[in-house]
Legacy VTK file of the C-alpha trace (Angstrom):
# vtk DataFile Version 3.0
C-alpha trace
ASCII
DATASET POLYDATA
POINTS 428 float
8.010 -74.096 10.452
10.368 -74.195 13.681
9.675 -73.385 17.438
9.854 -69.919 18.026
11.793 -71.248 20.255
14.661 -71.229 17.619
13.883 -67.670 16.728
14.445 -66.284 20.024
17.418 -64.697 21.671
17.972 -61.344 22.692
20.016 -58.751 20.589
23.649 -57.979 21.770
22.671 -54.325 21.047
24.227 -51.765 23.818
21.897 -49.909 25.744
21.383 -46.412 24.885
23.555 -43.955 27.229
22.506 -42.755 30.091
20.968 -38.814 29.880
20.755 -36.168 32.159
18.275 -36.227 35.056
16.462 -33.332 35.566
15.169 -32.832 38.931
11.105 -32.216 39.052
10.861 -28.530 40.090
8.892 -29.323 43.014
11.963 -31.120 44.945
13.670 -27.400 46.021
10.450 -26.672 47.916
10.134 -30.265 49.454
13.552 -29.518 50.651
12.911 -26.384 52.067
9.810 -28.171 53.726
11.484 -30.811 54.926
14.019 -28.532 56.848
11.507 -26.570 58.163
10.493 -29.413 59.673
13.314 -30.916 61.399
12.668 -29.734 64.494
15.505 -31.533 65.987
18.046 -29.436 64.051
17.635 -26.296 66.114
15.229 -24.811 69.096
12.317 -22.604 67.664
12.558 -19.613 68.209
10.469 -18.173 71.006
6.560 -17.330 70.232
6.389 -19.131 66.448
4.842 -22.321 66.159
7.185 -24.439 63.982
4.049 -26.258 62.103
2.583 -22.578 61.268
6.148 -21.901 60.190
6.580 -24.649 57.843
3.213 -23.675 56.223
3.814 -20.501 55.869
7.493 -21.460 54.447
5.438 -23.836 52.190
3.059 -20.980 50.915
5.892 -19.224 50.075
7.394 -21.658 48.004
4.511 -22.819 46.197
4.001 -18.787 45.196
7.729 -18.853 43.825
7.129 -22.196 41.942
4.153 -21.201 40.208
5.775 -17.949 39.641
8.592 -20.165 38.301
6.555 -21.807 35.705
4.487 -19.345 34.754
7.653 -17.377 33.569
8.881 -20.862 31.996
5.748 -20.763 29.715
5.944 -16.776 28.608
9.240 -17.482 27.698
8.377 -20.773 25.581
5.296 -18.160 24.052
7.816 -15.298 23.129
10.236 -17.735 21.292
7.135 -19.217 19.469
5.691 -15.723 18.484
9.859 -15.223 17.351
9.899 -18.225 15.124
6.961 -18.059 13.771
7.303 -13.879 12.259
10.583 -15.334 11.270
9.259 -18.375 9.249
9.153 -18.082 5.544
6.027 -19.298 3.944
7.192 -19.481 0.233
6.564 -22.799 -0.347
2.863 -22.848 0.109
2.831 -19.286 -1.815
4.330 -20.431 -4.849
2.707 -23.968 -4.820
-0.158 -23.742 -7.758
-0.892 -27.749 -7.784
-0.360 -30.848 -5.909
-1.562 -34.134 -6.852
-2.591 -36.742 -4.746
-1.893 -40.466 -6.108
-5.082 -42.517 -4.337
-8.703 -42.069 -3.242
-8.637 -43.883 -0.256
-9.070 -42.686 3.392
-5.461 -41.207 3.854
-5.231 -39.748 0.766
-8.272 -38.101 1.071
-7.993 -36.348 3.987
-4.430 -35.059 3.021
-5.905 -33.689 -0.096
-8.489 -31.875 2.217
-6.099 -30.551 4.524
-3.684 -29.279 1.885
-6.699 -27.450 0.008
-8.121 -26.033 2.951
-4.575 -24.247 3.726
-4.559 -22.360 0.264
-7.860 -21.949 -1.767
-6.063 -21.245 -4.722
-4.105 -23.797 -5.103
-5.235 -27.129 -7.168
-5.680 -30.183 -4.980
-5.701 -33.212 -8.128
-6.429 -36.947 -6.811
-5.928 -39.315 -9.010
-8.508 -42.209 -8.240
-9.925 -45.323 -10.367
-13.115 -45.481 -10.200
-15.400 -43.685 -12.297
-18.203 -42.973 -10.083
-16.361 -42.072 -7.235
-14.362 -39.411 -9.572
-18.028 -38.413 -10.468
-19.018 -37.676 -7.175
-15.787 -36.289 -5.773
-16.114 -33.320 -8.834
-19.920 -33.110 -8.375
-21.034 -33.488 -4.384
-17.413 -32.559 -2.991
-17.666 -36.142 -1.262
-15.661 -38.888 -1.399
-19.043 -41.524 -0.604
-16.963 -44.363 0.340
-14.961 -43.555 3.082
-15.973 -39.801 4.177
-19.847 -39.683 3.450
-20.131 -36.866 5.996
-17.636 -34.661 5.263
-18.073 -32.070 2.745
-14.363 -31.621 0.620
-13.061 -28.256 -0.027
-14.214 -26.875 -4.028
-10.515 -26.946 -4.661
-9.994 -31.025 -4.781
-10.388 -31.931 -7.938
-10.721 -35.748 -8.922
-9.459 -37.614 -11.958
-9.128 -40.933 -13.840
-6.373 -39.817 -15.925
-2.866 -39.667 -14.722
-1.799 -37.262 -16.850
-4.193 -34.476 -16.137
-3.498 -35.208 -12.628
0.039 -34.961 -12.092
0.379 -31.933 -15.191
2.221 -29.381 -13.630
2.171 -30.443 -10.394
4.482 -28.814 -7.783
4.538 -31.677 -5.338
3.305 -35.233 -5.310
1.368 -37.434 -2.414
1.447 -41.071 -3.499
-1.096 -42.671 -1.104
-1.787 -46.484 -2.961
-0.747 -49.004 -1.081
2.437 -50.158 -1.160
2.025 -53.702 -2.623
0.239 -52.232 -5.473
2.606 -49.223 -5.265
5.397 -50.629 -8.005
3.168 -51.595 -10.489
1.447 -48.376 -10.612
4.017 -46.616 -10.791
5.699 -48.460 -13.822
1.772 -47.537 -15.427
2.373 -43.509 -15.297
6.042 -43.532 -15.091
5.903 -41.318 -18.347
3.632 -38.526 -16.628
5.648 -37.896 -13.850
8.247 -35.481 -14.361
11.872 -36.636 -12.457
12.232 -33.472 -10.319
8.730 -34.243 -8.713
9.189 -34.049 -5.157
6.838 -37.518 -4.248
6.003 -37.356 -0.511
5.047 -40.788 0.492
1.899 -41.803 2.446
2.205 -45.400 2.308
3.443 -47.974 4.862
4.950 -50.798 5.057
7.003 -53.474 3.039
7.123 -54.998 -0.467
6.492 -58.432 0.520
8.605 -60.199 -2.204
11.287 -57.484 -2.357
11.037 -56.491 1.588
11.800 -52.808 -0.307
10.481 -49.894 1.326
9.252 -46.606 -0.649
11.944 -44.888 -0.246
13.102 -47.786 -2.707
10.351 -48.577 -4.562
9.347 -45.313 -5.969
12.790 -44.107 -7.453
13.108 -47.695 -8.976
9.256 -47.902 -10.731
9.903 -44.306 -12.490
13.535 -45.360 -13.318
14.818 -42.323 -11.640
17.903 -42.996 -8.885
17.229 -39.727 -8.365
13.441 -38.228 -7.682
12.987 -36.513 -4.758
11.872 -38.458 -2.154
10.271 -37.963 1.772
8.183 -39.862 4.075
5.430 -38.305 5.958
4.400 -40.519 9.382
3.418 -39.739 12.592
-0.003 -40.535 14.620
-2.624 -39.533 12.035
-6.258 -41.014 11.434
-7.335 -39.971 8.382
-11.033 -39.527 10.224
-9.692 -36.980 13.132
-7.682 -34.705 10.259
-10.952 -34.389 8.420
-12.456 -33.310 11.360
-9.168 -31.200 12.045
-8.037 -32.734 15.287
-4.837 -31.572 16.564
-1.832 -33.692 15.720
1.745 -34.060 14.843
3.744 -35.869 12.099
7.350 -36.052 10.833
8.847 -35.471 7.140
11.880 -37.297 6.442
14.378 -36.997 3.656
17.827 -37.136 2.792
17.689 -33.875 1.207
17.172 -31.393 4.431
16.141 -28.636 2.095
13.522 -30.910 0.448
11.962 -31.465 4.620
11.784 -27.778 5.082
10.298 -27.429 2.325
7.578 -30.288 3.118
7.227 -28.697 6.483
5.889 -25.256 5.032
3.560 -26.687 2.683
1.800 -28.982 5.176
2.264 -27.428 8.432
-1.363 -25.888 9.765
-2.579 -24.572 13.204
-3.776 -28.368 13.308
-1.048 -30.236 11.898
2.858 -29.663 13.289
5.520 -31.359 11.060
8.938 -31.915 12.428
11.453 -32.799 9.829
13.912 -35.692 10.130
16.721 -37.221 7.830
16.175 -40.678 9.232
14.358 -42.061 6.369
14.849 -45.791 6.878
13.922 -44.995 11.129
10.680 -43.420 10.051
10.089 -45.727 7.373
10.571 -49.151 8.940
8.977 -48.194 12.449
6.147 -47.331 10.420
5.651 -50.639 8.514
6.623 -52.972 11.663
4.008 -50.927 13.738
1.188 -52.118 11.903
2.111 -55.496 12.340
2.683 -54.566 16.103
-1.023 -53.196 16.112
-2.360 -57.179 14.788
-0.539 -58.621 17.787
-2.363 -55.860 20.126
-5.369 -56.843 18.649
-4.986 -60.208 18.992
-4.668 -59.568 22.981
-7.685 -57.700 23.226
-9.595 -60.370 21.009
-8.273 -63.216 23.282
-9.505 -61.174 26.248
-6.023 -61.557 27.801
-5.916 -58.246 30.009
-4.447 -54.765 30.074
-1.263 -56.576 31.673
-0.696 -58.725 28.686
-1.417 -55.917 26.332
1.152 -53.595 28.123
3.886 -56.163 27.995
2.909 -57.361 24.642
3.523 -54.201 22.750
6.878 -53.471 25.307
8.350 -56.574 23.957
7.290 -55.504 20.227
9.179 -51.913 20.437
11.885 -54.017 21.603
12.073 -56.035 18.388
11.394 -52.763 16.323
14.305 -50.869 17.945
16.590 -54.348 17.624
16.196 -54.443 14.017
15.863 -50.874 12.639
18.923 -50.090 14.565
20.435 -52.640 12.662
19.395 -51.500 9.698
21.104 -47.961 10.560
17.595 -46.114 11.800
18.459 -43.825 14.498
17.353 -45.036 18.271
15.394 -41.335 18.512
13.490 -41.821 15.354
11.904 -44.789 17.535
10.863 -42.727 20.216
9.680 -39.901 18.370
6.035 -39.688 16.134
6.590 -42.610 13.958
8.194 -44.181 16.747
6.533 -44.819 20.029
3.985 -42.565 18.483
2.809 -44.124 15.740
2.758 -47.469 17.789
0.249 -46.012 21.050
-2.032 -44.885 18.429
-2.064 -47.844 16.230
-1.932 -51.120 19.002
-4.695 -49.110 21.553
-6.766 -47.301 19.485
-10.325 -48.772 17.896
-9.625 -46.888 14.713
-6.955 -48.790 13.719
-7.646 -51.423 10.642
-4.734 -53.671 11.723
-5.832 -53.813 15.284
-8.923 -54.339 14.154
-7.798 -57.505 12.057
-5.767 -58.960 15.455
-9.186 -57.884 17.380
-11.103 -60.696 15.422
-8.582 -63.267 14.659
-7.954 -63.322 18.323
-11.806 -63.605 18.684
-11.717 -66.761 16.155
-12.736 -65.880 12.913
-10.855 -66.745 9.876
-8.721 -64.378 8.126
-9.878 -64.655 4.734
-12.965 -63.565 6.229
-12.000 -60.555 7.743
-10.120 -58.871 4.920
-12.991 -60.004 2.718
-15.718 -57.944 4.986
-12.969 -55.045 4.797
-13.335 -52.086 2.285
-9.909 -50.757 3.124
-6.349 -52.192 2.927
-4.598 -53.415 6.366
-0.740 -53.095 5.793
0.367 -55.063 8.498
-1.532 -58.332 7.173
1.159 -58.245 3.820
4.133 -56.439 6.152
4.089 -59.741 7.996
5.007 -62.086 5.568
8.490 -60.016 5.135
9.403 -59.905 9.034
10.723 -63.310 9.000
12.513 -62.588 5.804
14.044 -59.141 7.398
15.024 -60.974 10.999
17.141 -63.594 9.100
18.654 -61.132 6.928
19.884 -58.778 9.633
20.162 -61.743 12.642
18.034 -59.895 14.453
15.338 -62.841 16.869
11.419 -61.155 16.681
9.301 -63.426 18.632
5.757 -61.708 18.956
6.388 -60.047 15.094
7.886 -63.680 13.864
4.490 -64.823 15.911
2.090 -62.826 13.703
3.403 -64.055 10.407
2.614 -67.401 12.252
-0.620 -66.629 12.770
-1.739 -64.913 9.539
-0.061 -68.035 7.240
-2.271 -70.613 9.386
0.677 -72.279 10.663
-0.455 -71.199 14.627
-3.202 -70.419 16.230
-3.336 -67.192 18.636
-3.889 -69.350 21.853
-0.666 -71.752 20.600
1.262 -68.421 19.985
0.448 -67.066 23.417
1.870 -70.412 25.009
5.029 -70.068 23.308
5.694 -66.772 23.708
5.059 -67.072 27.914
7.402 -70.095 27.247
10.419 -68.016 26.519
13.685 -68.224 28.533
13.272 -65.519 31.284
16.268 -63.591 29.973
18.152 -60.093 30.861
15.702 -57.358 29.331
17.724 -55.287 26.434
LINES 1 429
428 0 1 2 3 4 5 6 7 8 9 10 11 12 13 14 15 16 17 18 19 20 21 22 23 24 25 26 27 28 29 30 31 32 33 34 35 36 37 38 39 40 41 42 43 44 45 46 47 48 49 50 51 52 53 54 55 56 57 58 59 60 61 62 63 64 65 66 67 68 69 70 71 72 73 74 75 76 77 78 79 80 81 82 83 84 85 86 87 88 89 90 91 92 93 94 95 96 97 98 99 100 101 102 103 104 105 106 107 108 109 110 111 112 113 114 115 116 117 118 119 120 121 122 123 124 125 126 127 128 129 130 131 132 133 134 135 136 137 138 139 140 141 142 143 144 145 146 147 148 149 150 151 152 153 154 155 156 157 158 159 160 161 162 163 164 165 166 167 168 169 170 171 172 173 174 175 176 177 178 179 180 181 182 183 184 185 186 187 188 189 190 191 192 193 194 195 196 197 198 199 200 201 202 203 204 205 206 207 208 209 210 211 212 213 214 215 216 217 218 219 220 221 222 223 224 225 226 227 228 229 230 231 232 233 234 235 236 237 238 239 240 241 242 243 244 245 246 247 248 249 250 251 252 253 254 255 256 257 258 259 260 261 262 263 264 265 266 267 268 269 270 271 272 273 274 275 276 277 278 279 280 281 282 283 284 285 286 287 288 289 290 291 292 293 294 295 296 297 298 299 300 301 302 303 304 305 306 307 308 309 310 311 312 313 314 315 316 317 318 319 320 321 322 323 324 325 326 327 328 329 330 331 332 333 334 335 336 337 338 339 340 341 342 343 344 345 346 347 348 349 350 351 352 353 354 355 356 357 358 359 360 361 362 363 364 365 366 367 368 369 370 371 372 373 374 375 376 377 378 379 380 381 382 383 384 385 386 387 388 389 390 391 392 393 394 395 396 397 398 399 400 401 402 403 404 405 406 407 408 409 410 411 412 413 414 415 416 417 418 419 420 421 422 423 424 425 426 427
């Protein structure tokens, strides 16, 4: 394979336009400081120390700035308290059944989370393995990947796709997305075509370089089944133990988000909605791959510098080629965006940082992925980033890199030497 050398040149894209500045609220009172201050500007007046002045003057506007913010915040409470008597909850009222498509860590803790919200309401998961459906319906523990946590009595587990997704309000398809098409095809008869399927799965189809906005509609031969992507920063360990987070639904169909947003939505979970589909969808495949090359880094013991520049230059590439792929440049700054990407390149929890982590440190892949009992996304997503930069003439150095690294073709310490052995170029 070529250089990256011939992979590398920076996108014509135009920067994004300029916004607003918003002065920090603290400037009006170093102002008023300040001009206390000058004592050149006028004589003090006769019996008032200037410095006990400007104190006092400072006192003053301290007071009115925290009074300033402390109104700010009421305000921001009141509106809250407003929206939320205002927001319908009909969605989660009429919602008997949801099935969940996949047993593994994800899919598991969604199924917890949405059962825990409503205790009426079935939670089915669909898994394959016998004994773990066994355990699931008998211990209220899914053994393999959340020992320690107990699962609410209204998560059901099954073998059999029919009894799983039998009247079934909405669908969570959580298999991975290389296995995702096939799958599908297998129950395509039990899945009725106005089943709203809210995907859990990211990244790419590595032949196909489809997403699953894509995939899905095409397995059940159905143009049309509703379709929306949930993504966002999200361990599947910290919503078991109902850590605070955020995520964002995206679909076409803004009716269909809303709708998503009502039924998921929890004191510990916020949901923004989005019609960005491809934005969310694409940031959140490319990010794993991101997450390898931070890995990498920290296995290589390169430094926090490296690391920090390292995953700059990787939104870069993101941005360069989901824009031109028609993602909107907020998507990519919002929780599947820049979000997504801080939790998955810096975090230990992270599988494909993990997998970068001890490449970097020298050991072989088929190794790694051999000693893992869950699936890495970014290791497959890889293989299709070359494919996607020459389709949309879009140059990905430290993504293009990765593949490298993952077919064999270069080793992390060659990659690293190429990639400082860029063209110093105008950042974009």
């Amino acid at each position: 394979m070529a250089s990256l050398h011939s992979y590398f040149s920076l996108s014509p894209l135009s920067p994004s336009p300029d916004h607003c500045t918003i002065k920090p609220p603290f400037i009006p009172f170093v102002s008023r400081t300040v001009a206390v201050l000058n004592l050149g500007s006028a004589p003090a007046e006769e019996g008032k120390n200037p410095i006990s002045s400007a104190v006092s003057g400072g006192r003053e506007g301290g007071k009115d700035q925290r009074r300033a913010v402390r109104i700010a915040w009421e305000k921001l409470v009141r509106w809250s308290r407003s929206w939320r008597s205002k927001a319908r909850s009909d969605v989660l009222e009429q919602t008997k059944k949801v099935a969940v498509l996949g047993g593994g860590s994800f899919g598991t803790a969604m199924a917890a989370h949405l059962a825990g919200k409503k205790a009426e309401m079935e939670v089915a998961m669909l898994v394959r393995d016998d004994q773990c459906c066994h355990l699931i319906n008998e211990t209220h523990h899914n053994c393999k990947y959340f020992p320690d946590f107990k699962l609410p009595d209204n998560v059901v587990a099954t073998t059999s796709p029919k009894d799983a997704l039998l009247g079934a309000d909405f669908c969570l398809h959580a298999v991975p997305v290389q296995f995702s098409s096939s799958f599908l095809e297998g129950i395509s008869w039990h899945v009725d075509p106005n089943l709203p399927f809210i995907s859990l799965s990211k990244g790419l189809e590595l032949n196909t370089l489809r997403m699953m906005s894509q995939i899905i509609p095409q397995a059940l031969k159905n143009p049309r089944q509703p379709f929306i992507v949930l993504s966002g920063p999200s361990f599947a360990v910290e919503l078991m133990k109902k850590l605070p987070t955020a995520m964002v639904a995206a679909s076409k169909d803004k009716k269909l988000a809303n709708a998503v947003q009502q039924l998921l939505a929890s004191p510990n979970l916020r949901i923004s909605s989005s019609s960005d589909v491809t934005g969310v969808e694409i940031t959140g495949a490319l990010k794993n791959v991101l997450a390898i090359a931070a890995g990498i880094v920290e296995g290589m013991n390169l430094g926090n510098n490296c690391m920090a520049a390292l995953v700059a230059q990787g939104c870069s590439e993101i941005r360069w080629l989901a824009t031109k792929m028609g993602a909107k440049p907020t998507t990519l700054t919002g929780l599947s965006g820049s979000g997504d990407i801080m939790l998955t390149c810096f975090v230990n929890l992270s599988r494909n940082r993990t997998v970068g982590l001890r490449l970097g440190s020298g050991e072989r892949l088929e190794d790694i992925l051999n000693s893992m009992n869950q699936v890495a996304e970014g290791v497959s997503t890889a293989g299709a980033v070359i494919a996607l930069a020459q389709k949309y003439h879009v140059k990905m150095p430290v993504l293009t890199a990765v593949a490298r690294i993952i077919d064999n073709e270069l080793t992390p310490k060659k990659a690293v030497m190429e990639l400082m052995s860029l063209p110093q170029v105008e950042e974009v």
